[in-house]
Backbone as a ProteinNet text record, in pm:
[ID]
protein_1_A
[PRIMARY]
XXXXXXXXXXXXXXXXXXXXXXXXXXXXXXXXXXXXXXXXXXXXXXXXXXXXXXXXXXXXXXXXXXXXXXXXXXXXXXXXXXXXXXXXXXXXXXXXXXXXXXXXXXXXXXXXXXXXXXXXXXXXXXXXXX
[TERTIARY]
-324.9	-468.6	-535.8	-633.6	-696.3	-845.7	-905.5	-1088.7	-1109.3	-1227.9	-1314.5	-1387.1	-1407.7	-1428.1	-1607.6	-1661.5	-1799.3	-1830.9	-1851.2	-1931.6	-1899.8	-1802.1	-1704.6	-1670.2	-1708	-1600.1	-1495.6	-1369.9	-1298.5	-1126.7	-1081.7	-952.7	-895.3	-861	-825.4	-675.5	-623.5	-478.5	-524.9	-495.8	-520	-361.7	-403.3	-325.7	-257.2	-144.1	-94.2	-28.5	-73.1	-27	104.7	241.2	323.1	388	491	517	547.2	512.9	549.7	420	345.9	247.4	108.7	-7.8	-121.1	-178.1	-265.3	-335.9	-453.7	-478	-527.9	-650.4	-806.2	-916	-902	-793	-839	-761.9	-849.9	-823	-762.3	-687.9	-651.7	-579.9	-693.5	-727.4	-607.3	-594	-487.3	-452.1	-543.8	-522.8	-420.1	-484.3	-422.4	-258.8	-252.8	-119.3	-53.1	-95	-19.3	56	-57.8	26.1	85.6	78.4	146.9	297	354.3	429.9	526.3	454.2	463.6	538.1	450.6	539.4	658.2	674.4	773.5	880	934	1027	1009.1	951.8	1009.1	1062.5	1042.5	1102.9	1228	1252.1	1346.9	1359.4	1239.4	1275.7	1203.8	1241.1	1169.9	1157.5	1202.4	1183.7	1043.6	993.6	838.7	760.1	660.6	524.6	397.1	272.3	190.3	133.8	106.3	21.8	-128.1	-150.1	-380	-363.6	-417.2	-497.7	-560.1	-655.6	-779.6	-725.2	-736.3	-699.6	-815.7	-815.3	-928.4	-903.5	-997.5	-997.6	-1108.9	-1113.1	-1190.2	-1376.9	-1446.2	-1549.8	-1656	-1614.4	-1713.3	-1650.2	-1534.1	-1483.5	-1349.9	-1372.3	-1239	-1176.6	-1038.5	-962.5	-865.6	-929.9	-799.9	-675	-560.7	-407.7	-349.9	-327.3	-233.1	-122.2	9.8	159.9	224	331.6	481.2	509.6	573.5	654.4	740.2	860.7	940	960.3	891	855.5	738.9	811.1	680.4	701.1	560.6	596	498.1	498.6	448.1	247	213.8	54.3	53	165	79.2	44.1	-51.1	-101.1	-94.5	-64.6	24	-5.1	-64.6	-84.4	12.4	57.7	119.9	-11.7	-15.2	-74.9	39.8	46.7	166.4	297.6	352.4	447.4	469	317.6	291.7	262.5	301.9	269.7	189.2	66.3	-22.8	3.1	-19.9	31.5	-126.2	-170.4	-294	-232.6	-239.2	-181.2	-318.9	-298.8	-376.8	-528.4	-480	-610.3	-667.6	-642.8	-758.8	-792.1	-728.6	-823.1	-954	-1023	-1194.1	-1243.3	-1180.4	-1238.5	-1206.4	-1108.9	-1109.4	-1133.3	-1185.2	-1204.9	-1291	-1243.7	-1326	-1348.8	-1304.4	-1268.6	-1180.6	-1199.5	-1134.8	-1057.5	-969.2	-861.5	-836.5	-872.4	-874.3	-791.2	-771.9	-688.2	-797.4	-794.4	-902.2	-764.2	-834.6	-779.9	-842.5	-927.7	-988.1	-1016.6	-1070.6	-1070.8	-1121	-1213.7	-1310.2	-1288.7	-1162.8	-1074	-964.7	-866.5	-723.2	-702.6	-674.2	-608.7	-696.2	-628.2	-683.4	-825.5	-883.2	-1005.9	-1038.3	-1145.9	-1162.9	-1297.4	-1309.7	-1460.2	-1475.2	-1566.9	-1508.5	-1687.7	-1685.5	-1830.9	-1890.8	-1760.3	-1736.6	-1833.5	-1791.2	-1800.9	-1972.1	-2013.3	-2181.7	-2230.9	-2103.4	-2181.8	-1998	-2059.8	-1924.8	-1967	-1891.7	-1910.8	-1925.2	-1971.6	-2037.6	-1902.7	-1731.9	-1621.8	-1599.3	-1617.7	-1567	-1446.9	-1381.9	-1293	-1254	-1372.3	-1386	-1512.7	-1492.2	-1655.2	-1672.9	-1750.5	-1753.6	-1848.2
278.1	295.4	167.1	163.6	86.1	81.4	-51	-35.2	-147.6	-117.7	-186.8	-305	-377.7	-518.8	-493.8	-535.5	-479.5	-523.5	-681.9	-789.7	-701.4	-730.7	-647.7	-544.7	-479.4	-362.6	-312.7	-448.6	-456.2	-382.3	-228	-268.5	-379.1	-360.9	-473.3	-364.7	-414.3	-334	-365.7	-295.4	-332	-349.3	-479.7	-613.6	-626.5	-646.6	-641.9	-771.5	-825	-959	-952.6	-1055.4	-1075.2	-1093.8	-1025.6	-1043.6	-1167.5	-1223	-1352.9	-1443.3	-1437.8	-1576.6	-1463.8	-1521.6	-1530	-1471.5	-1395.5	-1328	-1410.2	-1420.4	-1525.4	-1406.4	-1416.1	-1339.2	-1356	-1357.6	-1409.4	-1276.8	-1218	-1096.9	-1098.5	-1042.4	-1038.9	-844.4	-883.4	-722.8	-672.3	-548.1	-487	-539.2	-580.9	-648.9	-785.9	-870.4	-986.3	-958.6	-846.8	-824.5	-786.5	-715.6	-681	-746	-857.2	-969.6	-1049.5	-1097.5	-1169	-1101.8	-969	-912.3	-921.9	-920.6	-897.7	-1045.7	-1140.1	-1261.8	-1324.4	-1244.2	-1297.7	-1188.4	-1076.3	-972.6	-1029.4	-1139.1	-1211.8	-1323.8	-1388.6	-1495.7	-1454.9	-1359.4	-1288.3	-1284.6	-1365.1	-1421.6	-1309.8	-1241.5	-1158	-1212	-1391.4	-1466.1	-1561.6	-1516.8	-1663.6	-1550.1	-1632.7	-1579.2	-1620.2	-1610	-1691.2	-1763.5	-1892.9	-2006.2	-2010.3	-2023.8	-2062.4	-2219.4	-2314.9	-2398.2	-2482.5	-2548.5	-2637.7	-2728.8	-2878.6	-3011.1	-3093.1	-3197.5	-3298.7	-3337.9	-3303.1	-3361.8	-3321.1	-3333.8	-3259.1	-3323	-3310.3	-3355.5	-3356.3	-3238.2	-3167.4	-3219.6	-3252.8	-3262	-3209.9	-3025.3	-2965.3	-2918.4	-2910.6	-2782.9	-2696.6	-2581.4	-2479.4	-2540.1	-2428.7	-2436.4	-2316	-2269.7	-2145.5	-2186.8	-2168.4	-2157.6	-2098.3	-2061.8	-1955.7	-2063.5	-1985.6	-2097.8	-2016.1	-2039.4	-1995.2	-2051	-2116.6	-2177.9	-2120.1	-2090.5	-2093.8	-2177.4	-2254.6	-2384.2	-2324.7	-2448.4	-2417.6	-2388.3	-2296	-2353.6	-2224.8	-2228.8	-2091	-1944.1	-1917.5	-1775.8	-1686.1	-1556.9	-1495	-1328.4	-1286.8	-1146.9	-1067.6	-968.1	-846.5	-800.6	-829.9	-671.7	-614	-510.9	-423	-456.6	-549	-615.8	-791.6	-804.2	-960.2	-1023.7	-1117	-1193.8	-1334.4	-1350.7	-1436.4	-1538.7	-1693.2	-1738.6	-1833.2	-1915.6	-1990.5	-2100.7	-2205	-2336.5	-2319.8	-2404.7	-2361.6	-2460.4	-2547.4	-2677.9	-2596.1	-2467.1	-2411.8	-2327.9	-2248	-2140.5	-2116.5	-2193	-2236.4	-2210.2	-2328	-2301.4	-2145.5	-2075.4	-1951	-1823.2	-1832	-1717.5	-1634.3	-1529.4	-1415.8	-1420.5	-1544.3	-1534.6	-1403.6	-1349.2	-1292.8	-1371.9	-1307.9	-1368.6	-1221.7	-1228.6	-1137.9	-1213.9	-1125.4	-1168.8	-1119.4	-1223.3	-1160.8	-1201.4	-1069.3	-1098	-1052.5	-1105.9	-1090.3	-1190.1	-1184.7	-1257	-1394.2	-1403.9	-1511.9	-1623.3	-1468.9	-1563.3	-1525.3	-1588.2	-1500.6	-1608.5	-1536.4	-1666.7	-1608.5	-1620.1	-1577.7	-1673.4	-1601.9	-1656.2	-1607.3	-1704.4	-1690.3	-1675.8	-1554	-1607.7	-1604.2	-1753.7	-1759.4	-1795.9	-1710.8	-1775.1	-1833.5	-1936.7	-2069.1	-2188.5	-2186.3	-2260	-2292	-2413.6	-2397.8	-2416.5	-2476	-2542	-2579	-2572.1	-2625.9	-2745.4	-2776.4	-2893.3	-2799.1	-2848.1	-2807.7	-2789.8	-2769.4	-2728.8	-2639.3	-2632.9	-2496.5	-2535.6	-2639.1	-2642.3	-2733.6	-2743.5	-2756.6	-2751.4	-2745.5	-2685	-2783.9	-2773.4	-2842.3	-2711.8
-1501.6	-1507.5	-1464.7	-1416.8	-1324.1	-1410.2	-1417.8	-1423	-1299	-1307.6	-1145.6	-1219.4	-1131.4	-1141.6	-1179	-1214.5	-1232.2	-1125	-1092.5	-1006.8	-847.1	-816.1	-706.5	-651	-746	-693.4	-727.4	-664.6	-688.3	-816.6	-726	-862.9	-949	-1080.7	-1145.8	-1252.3	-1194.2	-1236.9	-1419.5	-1489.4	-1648.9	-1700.4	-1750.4	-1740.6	-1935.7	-1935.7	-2055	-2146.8	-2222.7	-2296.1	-2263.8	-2228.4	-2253.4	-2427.8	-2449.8	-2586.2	-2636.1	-2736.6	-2791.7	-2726.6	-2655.2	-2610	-2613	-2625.9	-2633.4	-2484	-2471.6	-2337.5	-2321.6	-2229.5	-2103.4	-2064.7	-2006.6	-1956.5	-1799.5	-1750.7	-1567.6	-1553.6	-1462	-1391.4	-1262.9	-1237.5	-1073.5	-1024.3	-903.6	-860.3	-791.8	-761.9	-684.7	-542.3	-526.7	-337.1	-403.3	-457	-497.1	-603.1	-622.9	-703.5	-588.2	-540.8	-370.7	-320.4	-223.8	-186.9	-289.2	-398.8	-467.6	-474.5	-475.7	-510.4	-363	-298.7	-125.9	-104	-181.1	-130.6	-167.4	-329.8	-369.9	-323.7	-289.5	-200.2	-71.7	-17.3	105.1	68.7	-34.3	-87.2	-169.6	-202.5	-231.3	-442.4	-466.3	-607.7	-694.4	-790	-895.6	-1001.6	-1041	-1176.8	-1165	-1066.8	-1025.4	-1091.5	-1155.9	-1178.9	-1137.6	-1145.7	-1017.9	-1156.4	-1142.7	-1255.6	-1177.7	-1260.2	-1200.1	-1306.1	-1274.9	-1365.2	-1292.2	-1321.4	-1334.5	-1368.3	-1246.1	-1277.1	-1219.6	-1291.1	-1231.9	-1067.7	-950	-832.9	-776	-632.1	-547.2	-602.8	-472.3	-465.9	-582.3	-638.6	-747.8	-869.8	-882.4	-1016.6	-1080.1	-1055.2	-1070.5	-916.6	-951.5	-848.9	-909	-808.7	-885.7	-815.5	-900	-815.1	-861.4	-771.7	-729.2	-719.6	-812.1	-721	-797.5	-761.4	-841.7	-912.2	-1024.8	-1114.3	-1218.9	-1257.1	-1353.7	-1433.5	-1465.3	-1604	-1687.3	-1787.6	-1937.7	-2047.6	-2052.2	-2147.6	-2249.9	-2340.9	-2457.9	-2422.7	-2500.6	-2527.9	-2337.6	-2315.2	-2186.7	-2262.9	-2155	-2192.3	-2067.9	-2118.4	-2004.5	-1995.9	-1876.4	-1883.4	-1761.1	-1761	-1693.6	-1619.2	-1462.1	-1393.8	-1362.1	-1413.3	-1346	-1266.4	-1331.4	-1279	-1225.9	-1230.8	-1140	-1281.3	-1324.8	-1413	-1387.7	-1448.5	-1440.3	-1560.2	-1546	-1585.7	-1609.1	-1745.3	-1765.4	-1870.6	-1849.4	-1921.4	-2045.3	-2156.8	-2295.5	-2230.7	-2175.4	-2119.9	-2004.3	-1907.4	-1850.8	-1871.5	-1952.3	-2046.9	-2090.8	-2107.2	-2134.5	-2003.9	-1832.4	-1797.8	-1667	-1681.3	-1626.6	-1666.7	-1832.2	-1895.5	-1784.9	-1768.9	-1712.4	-1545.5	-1518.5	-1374	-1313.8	-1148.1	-1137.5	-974.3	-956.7	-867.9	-757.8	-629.3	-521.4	-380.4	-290.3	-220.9	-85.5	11.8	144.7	247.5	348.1	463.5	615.2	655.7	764.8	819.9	946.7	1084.3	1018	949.1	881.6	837.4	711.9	607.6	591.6	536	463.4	391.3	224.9	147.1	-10.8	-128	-223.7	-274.6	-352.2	-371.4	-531.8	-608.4	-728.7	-743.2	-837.1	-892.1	-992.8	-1057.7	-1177.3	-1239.8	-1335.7	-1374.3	-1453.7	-1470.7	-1566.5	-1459	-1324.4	-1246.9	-1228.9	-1282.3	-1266.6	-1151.7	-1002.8	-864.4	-824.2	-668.8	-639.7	-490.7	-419.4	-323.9	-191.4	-88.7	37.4	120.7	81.2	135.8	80.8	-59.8	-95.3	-225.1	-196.9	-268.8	-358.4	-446.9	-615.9	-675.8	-836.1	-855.2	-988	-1023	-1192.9	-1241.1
[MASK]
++++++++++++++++++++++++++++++++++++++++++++++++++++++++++++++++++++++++++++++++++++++++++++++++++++++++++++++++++++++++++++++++++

């Protein structure tokens, strides 16, 4: 079962706490579980899960980071879309609550994208916000 993104549109696969750790508010839609799923059956690995967190850099202050990781440490919080496991360290939790995570691919752009409406402003590249 599926609900729609309000802001968007957007499918948002409905997403299930991992047992034993704490559930995480960052959404990520069916396009973005797609390819995420897509990349790891070319990489051949079914033990990566995708991590999001917020570290100090970038013009504005914060940056996100996207990458696989098979690691779960302490203090993570962790949701199931339907197979893709999302992964939120306990220190960016505050700031991705309710963000959602989509995947674009057209002439313009290609490359996942967040919207997060934690974020009060971001820098004139695009890539960080405070």
């Amino acid at each position: 079962m599926s609900v729609s993104a309000e802001a968007s549109g957007t499918e948002i696969p409905t997403a299930q706490p991992a047992e034993g750790l704490d559930a995480h508010e960052v959404a990520l839609t069916d396009v973005a579980a797609t390819k995420v799923r897509t990349l790891l059956e070319q990489e051949g690995r079914t033990d990566l899960r995708l991590r999001v967190a917020v570290q100090p850099g970038g013009c504005s202050g914060l940056i996100y980071q996207l990458y696989f990781d098979e690691r779960v440490l302490e203090g993570d919080t962790l949701r199931d879309f339907d197979g893709v496991e999302v992964i939120v360290d306990k220190m960016s939790v505050p700031y991705l609550t309710g963000a959602t995570i989509d995947f674009e691919d057209t002439i313009s752009k290609q490359g996942f994208t967040i919207d997060n409406p934690n974020a009060g402003g971001s820098c004139a590249c695009g890539d960080s916000f405070h």
